[in-house]
C-alpha positions in Angstrom: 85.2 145.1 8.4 82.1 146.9 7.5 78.7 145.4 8.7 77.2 147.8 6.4 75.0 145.2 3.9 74.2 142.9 7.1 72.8 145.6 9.0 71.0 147.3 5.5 69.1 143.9 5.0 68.4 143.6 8.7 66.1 147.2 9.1 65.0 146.4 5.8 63.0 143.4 7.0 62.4 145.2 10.5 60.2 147.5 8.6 58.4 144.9 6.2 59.9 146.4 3.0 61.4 144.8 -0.3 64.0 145.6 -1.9 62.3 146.7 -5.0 60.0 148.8 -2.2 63.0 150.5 -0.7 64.9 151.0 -3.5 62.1 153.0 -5.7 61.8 155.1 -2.7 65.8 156.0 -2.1 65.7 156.0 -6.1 68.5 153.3 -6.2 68.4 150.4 -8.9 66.7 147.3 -7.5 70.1 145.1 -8.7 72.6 148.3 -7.1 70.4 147.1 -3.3 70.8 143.7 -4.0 74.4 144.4 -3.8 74.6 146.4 -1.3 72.7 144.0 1.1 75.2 141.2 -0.4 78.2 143.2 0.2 79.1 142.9 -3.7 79.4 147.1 -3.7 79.7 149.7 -1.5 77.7 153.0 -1.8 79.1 156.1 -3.0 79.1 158.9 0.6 76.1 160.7 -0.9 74.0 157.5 -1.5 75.4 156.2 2.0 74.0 159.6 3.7 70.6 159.1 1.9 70.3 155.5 3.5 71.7 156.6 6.6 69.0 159.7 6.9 66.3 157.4 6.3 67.1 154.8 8.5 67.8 157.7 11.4 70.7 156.2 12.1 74.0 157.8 12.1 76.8 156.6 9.2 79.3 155.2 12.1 76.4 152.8 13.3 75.9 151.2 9.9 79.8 150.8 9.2 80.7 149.8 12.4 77.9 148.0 14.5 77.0 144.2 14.0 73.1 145.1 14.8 72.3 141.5 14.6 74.3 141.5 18.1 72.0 144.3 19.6 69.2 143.2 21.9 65.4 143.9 20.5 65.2 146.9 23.3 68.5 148.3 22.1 67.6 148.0 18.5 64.1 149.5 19.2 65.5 152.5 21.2 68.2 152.6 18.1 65.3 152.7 15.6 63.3 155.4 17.9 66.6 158.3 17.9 67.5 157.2 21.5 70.7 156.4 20.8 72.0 159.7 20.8 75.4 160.4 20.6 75.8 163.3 23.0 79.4 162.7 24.0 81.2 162.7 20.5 82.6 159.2 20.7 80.8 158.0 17.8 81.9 159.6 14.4 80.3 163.1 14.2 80.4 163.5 10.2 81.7 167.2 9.2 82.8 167.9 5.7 85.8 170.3 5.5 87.8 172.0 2.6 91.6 172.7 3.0 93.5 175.7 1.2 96.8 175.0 -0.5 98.9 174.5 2.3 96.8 172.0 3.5 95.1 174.2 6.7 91.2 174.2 6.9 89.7 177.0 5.7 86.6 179.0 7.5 83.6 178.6 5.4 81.2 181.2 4.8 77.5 180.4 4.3 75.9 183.3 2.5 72.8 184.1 3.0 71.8 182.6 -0.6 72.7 179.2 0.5 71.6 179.3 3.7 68.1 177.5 3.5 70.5 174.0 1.9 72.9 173.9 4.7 70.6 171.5 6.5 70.6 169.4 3.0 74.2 170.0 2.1 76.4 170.0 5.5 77.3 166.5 4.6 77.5 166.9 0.7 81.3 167.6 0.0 79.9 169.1 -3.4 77.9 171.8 -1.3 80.5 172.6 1.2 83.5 172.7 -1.5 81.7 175.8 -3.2 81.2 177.9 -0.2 83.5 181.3 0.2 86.5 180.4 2.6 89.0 182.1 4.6 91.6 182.7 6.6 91.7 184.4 10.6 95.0 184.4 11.4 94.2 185.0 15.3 92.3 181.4 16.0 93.3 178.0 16.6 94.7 175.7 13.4 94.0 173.2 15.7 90.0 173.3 15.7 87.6 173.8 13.3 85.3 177.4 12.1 82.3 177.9 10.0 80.7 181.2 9.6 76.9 181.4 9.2 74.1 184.2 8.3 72.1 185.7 11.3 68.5 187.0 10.4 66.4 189.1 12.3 66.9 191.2 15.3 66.7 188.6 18.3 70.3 188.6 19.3 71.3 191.6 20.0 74.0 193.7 19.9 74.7 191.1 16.8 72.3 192.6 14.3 70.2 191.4 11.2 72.7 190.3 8.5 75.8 189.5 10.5 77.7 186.5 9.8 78.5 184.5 13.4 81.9 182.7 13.7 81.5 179.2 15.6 83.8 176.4 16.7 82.8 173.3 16.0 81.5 170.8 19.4 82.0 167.8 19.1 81.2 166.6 22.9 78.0 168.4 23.4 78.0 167.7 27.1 80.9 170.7 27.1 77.8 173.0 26.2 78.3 176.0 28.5 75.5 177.3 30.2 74.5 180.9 29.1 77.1 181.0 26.0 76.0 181.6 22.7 76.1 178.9 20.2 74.9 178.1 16.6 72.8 175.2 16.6 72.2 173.4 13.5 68.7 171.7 14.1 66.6 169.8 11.2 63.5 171.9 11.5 65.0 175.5 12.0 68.1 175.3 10.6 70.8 177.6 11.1 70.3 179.0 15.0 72.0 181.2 17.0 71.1 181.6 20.4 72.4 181.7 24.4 72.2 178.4 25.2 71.9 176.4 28.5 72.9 172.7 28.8 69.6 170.0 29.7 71.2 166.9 27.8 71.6 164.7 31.3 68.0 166.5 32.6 65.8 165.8 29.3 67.9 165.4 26.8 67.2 168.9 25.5 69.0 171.9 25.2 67.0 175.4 26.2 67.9 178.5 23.8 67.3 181.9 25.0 67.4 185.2 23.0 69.0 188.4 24.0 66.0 190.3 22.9 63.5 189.8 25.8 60.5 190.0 23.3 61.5 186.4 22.6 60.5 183.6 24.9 63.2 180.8 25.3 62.2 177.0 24.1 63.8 174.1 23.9 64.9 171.6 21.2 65.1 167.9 21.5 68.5 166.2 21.0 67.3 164.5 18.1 66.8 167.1 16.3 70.1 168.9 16.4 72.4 168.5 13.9 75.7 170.3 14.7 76.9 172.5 17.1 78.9 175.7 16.7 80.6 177.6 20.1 80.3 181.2 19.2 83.7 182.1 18.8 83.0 186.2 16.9 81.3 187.9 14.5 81.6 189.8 11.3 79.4 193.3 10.5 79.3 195.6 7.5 77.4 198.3 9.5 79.5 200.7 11.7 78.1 200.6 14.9 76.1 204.1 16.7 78.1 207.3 17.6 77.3 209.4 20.1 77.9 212.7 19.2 79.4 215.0 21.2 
């Protein structure tokens, strides 16, 4: 059973908005909401991500919650991003593509596509387009994405690598001083050393390698995924010394 149109009507009127309001602003027909909210039609996974980023809540929450059952604190913290799921238990959305014998491919996010990962890591039509292959050497049983590094803040990696990563889905595994790409809303695509504050302040603290770079943190709600470095790719032959 989905609770999907109860809960839609429910932070609807929690934020004092028709449904002719909301549904110019998501750019959904006013008669298409009415149905949602009636549970006479189900949205479409794109339409369902656009609701789902504007309400800041995750998909599994609308699907599967009865909000009407939540306490006013609960639904407030809910409402405020405090409800983040850390531990993976919840459904952590990741859209995959498969080669013909049905194994998941690695996908490769050039450089040209890297500014719309943030837009499109949930967009099956993005992710399906992206180069893919194969390393031979790494689990079938977990999940890679390769991703552009810029600049020179990581090094030995250098300025146009491409970074290997496993996907987390239990960020409370994080281990402290390991690299990891960190997919955050504001930044996007990050790669940094990384040290593990979830249970602390509910932040993680990235470090460089370079030492010109000062570590910072970034909140929990603002991370979107989280890649375990796992090894990287280079076009450049590395320095010589001569003898």
């Amino acid at each position: 059973m989905s609770y999907f149109g109860s809960n839609l009507k429910l932070l609807r009127k929690r934020r004092s908005r028709s449904q002719a309001d909301l549904s110019r602003t998501l750019q959904i027909t006013r008669s298409t909401w009415s149905a949602y909210e009636n549970e006479a039609a189900e949205p479409n996974f794109r339409t369902l991500m656009k609701i789902s980023k504007y309400f800041s809540l995750p998909i599994d929450v609308f699907l599967k919650e009865n909000l009407h059952e939540f306490s006013e604190l609960r639904l407030t913290n809910l409402e405020n991003g405090f409800n983040i799921d850390v531990n993976g238990r919840k459904l952590r959305v990741l859209t995959t593509t498969v080669n013909h014998e049905d194994e998941e491919n690695i996908e490769l996010v050039p450089l040209a596509a890297q500014a719309g990962y943030t837009q499109g890591l949930y967009d099956p039509e993005y992710i399906k387009v992206l180069p893919t292959f194969q390393l031979p050497f790494l689990s079938k049983d977990r999940k890679y994405r390769s991703f552009p590094i810029s600049g020179d803040s990581m090094p030995p990696i250098s300025d146009g690598s491409f970074v290997t990563g496993e996907f987390i889905q239990n960020w409370n595994y994080i281990k402290n001083g390991y690299p990891y790409i960190i997919i955050t809303k504001d930044e996007g695509i990050v790669f940094k050393i990384v040290y593990n504050q979830l249970k602390k302040n509910k932040t993680i603290l990235l470090c460089s390698t370079n030492s010109s770079y000062q570590p910072y943190e970034v909140k929990v709600d603002e991370i979107l995924e989280i890649w375990k470095f796992t090894n990287y790719i280079n076009s450049e032959a590395p320095e010589l010394e001569k003898k």
